[in-house]
C-alpha positions as CSV (number, residue, x, y, z in Angstrom):
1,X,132.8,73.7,-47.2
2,X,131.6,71.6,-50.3
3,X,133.9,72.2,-52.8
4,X,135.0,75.1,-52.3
5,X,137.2,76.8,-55.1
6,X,140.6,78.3,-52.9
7,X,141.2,81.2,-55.6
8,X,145.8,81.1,-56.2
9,X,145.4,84.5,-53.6
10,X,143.6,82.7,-51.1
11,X,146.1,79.5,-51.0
12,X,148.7,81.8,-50.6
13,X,147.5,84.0,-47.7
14,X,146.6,80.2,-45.9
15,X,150.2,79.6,-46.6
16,X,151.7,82.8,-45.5
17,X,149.9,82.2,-42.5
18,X,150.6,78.7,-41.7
19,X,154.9,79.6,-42.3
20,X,153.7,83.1,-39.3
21,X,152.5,80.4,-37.0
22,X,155.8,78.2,-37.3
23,X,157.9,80.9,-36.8
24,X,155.7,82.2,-33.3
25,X,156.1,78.4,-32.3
26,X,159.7,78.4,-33.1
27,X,159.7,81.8,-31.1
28,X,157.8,80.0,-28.0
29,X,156.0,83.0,-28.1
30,X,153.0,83.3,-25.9
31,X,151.0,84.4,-28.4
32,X,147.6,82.1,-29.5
33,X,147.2,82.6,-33.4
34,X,144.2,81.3,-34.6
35,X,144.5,78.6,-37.5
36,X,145.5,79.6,-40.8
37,X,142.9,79.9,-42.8
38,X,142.6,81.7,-46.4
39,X,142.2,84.7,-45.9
40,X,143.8,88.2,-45.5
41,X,144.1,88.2,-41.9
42,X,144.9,86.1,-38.6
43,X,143.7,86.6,-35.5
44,X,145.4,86.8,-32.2
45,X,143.8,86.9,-29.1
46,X,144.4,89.4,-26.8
47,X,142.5,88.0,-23.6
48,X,139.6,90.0,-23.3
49,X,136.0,89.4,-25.0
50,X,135.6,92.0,-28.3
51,X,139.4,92.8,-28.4
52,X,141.5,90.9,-30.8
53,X,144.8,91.9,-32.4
54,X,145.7,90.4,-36.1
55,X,148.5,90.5,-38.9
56,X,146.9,91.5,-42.2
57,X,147.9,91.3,-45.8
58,X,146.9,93.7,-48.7
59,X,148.5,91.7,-51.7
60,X,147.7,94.4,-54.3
61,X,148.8,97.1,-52.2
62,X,151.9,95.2,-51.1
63,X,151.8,95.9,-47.7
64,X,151.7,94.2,-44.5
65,X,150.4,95.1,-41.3
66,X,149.7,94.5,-37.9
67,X,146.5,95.9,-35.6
68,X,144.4,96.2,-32.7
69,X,140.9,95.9,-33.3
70,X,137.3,96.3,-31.1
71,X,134.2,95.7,-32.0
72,X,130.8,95.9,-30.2
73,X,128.8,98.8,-27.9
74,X,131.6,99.9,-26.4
75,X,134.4,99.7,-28.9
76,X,134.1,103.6,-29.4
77,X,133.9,104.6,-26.1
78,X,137.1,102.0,-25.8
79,X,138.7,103.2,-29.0
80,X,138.7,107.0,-27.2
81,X,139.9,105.9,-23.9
82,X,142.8,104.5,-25.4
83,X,144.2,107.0,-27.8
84,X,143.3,109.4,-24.6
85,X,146.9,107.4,-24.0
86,X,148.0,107.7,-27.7
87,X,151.8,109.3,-26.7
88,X,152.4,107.1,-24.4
89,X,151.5,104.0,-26.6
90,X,152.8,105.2,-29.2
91,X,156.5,105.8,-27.7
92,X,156.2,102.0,-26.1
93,X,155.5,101.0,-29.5
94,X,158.5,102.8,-31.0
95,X,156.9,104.4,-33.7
96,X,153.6,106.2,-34.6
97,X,150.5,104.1,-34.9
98,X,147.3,104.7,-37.2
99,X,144.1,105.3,-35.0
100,X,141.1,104.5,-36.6
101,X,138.0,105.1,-35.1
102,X,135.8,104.3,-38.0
103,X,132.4,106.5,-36.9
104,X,130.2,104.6,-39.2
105,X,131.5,100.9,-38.3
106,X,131.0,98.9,-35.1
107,X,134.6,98.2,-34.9
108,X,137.9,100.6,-34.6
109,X,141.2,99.8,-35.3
110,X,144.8,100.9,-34.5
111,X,147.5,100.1,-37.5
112,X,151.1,99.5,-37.5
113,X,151.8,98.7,-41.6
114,X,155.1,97.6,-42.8
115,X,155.1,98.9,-46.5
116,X,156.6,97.0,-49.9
117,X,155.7,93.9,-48.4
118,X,154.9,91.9,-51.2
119,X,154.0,88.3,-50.0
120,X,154.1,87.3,-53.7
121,X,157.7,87.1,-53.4
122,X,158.4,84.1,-50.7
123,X,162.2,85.0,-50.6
124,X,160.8,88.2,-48.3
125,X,158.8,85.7,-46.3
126,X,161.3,85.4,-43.2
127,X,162.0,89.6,-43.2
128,X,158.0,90.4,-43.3
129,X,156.9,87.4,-40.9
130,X,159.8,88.4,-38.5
131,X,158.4,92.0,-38.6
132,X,155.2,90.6,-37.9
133,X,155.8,88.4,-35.1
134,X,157.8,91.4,-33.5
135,X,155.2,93.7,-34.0
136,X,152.3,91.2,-32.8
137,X,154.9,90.6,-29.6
138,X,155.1,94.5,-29.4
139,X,151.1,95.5,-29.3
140,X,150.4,92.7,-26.8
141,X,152.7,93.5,-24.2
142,X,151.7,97.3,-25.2
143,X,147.9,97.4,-25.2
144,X,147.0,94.0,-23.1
145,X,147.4,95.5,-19.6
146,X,145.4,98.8,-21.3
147,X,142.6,96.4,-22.3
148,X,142.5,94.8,-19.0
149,X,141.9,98.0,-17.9
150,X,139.1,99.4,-19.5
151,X,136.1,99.5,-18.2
152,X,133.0,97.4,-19.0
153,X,130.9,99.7,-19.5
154,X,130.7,103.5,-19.6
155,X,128.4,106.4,-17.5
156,X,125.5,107.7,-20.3
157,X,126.8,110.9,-19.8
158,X,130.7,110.5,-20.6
159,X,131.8,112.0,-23.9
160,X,128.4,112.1,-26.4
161,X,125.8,110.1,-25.1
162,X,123.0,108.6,-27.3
């Protein structure tokens, strides 16, 4: 953009992010990261339109996390079909998850967060981008198959109808 001012935060999310992508290529993982841009979050694709999984940063909360996230019409009729299979993911995931419908957004989202993450402190770069790139690994070979899956579009009478 024309000048844009990168605020000291925002140069080091574009950072954090940049050192994540190295450490996925270095991984050969399979996984297409977006580029890093300044931000809080990168995105990841997960191979279907409206789906997306990303690794997040909440610098004053410390915390890092990863999630799955859907948007558009469907994404709450999606969001219930999956955590329909919540036990299951979550023991393929290892560990409980954070289901977020959000009633009065057009997206959900389901969380993994890794807490005390401050990305402040580079020294814990390698532990929390290692946790990420596991985790990122972890809900792609968990929920892709599940997203293939789902339907494209849902019966007007299943669950609430408009």
């Amino acid at each position: 953009g024309g000048g844009t001012v990168i605020t000291e935060t925002k140069q080091l999310q574009q950072d954090y992010w940049r050192a994540l992508r190295e450490v996925l290529a270095e991984r050969k993982s399979s996984l297409k990261p977006q580029k890093a841009h300044p931000q809080h979050w990168l995105t990841v694709a997960i191979g279907r339109a409206n789906f997306a999984t990303s690794a997040t940063v909440n610098t004053p909360e410390e915390r890092v996390a990863v999630e799955v996230y859907m948007l558009g019409a469907n994404a709450k009729n999606h969001f219930k079909r999956l955590e329909a299979d919540k036990a299951e993911i979550e023991r393929e995931m290892g560990q409980p998850l954070d289901w977020r419908e959000l009633p009065l957004k057009d997206t959900s989202r389901i969380i993994l967060a890794l807490p005390n993450a401050n990305i402040k402190d580079t020294k814990q770069w390698p532990e929390q981008h290692k946790w990420l790139a596991d985790h990122l690994e972890r809900l792609n070979t968990v929920f892709r198959p599940r997203i293939q899956a789902l339907p494209t579009s849902y019966e007007a009478d299943d669950d609430e109808a408009e």
